[in-house]
N, C-alpha and C positions, 0 to 999 in steps of 0.2 A: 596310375598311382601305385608306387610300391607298397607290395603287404610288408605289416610291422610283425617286428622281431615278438612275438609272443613266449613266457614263458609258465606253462602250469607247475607249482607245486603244491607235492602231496604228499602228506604226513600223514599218519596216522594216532597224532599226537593230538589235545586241544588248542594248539597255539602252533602256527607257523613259524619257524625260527626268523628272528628280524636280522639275524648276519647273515642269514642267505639272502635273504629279499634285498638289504643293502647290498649286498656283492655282486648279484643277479643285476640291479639297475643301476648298480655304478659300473657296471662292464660293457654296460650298452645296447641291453633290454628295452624296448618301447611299455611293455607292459610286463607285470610278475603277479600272477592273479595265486594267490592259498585256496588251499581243499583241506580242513582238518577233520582228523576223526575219519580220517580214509580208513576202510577195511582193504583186505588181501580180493576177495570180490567184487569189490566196489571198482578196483583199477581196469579192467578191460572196458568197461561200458565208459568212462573219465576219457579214456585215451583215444578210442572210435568217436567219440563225439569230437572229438579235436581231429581225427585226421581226416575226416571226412568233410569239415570247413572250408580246406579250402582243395586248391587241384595241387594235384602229385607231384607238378612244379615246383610248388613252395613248401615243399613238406620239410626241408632243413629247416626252415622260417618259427616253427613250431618246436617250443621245447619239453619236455615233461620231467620236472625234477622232484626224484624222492628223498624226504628227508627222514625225519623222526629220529630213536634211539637206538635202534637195535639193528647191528649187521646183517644177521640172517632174516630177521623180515624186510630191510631194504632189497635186501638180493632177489629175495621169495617175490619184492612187488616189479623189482626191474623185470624179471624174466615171465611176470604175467604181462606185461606189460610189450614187451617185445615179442610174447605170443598175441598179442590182440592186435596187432599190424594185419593191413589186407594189401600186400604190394599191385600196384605201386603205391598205396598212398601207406609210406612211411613217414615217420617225423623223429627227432632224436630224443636222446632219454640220456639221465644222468642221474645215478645213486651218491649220494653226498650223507648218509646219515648221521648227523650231528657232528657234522663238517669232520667226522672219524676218518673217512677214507684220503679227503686229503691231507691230514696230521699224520696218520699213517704213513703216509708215504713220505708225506715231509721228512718225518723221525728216519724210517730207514736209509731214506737218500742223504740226509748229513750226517749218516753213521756210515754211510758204506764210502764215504770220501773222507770222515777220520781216520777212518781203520787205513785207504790209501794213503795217503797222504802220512802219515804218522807210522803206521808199520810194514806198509806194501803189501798191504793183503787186501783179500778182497770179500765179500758174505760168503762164498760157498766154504762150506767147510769149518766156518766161524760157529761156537758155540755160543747160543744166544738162551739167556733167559728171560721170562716176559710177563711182570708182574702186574697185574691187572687183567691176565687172559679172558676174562667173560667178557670185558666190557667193550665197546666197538673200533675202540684203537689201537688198543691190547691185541682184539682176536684177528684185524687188519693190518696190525704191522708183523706180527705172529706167521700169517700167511703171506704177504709179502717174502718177507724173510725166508719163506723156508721153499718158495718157488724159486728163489735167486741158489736156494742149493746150503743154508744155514742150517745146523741141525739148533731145532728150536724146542723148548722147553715152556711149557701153559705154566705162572704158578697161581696157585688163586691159595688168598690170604684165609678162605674158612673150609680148607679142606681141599681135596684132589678131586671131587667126584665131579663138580661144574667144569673145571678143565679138559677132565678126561670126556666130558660130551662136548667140548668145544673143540676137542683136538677130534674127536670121532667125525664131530659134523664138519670140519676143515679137510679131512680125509674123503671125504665121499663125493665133495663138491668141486675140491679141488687135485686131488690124486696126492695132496701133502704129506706125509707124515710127521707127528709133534708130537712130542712126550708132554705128562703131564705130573704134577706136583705139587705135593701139600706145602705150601707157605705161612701156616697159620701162627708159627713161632719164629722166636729170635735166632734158635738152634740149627730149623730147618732150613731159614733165609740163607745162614754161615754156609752152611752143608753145600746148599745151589751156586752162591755166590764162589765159593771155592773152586769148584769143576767148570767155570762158565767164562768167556772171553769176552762176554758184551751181556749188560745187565739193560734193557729196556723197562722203565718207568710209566704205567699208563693206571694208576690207580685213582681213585678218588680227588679232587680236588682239597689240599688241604691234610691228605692225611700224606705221614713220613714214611715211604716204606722202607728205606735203608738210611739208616743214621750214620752217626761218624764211628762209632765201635766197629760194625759191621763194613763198613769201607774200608776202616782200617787195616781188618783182617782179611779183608778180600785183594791183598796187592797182586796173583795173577791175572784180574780184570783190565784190561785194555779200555776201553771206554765205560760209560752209562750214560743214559739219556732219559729225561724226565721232563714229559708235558703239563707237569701240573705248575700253575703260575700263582697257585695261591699259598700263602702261609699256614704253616712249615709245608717247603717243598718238599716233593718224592725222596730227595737226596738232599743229606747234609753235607752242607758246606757249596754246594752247587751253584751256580752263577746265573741266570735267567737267560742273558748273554751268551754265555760262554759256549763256543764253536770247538771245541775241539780242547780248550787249554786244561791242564792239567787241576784236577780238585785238591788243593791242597798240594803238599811237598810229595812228589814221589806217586803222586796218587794216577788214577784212569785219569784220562782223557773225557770232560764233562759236555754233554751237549744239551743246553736248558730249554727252555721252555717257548723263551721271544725269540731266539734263535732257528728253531722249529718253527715257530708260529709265521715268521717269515716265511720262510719257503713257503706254508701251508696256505697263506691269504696269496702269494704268487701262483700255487696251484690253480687253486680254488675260483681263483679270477682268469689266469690262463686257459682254462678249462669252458667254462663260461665267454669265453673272446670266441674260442676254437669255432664254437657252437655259434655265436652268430656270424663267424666268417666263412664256413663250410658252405657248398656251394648241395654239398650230399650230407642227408641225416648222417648222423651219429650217436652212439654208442656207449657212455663211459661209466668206468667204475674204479675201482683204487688201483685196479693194474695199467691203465691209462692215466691213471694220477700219478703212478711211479716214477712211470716213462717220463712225463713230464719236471718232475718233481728230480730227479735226477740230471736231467739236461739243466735245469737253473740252478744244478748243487755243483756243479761241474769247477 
């Protein structure tokens, strides 16, 4: 009898996110069992007990997916995680925190085919600013971006000092470098938005962070792109839709939020296929969400 496709996930949160658990078993999971309220210790002893189940055969068979809020604690539990491997019995593992990394990559991958498509350029060298830098799509597409060779810009809307440890801790883990800056007024948004060729969107659900004054004043911006789907969007005048068409007369290039969100649930589920069609564990995080996430932006 063939062993079933199993997959562990583990939050650190009270509550399993139920779009992963939907996307996990509508991708063709046999089982998706929650672990909440996971600690950072907690994960080695979770993941030995699962590889040890079964023989080293079926160790792709077995998946361990982390989810919860926060980028750098999802990262902190993958790599305890892929330390507690006794080869051969490996099993694969996937960071998804609050399905950030595959938004991330979504947003970047239908930014880096506007900017083609629309000006014949490419991220590297693209001045990008990134508002919502703490938060884990912000500080994911943030790096993204600036491993493609983008000089990226953190802004956080109550000051500099969270960004400037977001862009510290994205330097050390990734060899990145990304400036950082205060956005907490209308003046200093103008300031960013003026110097910047691509304004990325990842703030709070519902709140505006660039209205139409600030659009209107920003006309050397090339694109913006804005994940948030709920009312008032990140960006006014923005289309939910809208793949690339221009906001308004004369304006960037808008890339909204279902338009993202597409690619994001194609990630996120292609990702999820990989893993029960691999024949050898694997591995994934937003940089494997890029990859992919860019072949479907194509």
């Amino acid at each position: 009898m063939a062993e079933k496709r199993i997959l562990h996930l583990l939050s650190p949160l009270p509550h399993a996110s139920p779009f992963d658990l939907n996307m996990a078993l509508d991708a063709g999971y046999d089982a998706v069992i929650p672990y909440t309220n996971v600690t950072l210790h907690e994960v080695a002893d979770l993941v030995q007990d699962a590889i040890f189940s079964r023989p080293p055969n079926d160790g792709a068979k077995t998946c361990v997916f982390i989810g919860g809020k926060n980028a750098v604690a999802a990262l902190d539990m993958l790599e305890r995680a892929k330390q507690a491997m006794v080869p051969p019995f490996v099993i694969s593992l996937f960071a998804d925190p609050a399905g950030s990394f595959t938004t991330a990559a979504a947003m970047v991958a239908r930014l880096e085919r506007t900017l083609r498509v629309l000006h014949n350029r490419a991220l590297a060298g693209t001045r990008i600013v990134v508002f919502g830098g703490t938060g884990v799509v912000g500080f994911a597409s943030a790096v993204i971006s600036a491993l493609e060779g983008a000089h990226v810009t953190l802004v956080g809307h109550d000051g500099a000092q969270r960004v400037r440890e977001a862009a510290d801790e994205a330097k050390v883990r990734f060899g990145v470098h990304m400036g950082a800056a205060d956005g907490s007024t209308g003046e200093l948004k103008a300031a960013l938005l003026h110097g910047a060729d691509v304004a990325l969107c990842a703030g709070k659900a519902g709140v505006q962070i660039i209205d139409a004054d600030l659009l209107k004043a920003s006309r050397g911006l090339l694109a913006v792109a804005d994940v948030n789907a709920v009312p008032p969007l990140g960006v006014a005048g923005l289309d939910l839709f809208s793949d690339g068409a221009s906001i308004g007369e004369g304006g960037p290039a808008g890339i909204g939020a279902l338009a993202i969100g597409q690619t994001k649930y194609q990630t996120e589920f292609g990702l999820f296929r990989r893993m029960i069609e691999s024949s050898e564990p694997l591995t994934l995080d937003f940089r494997e969400a890029f990859v992919l996430a860019r072949e479907l932006s194509k």
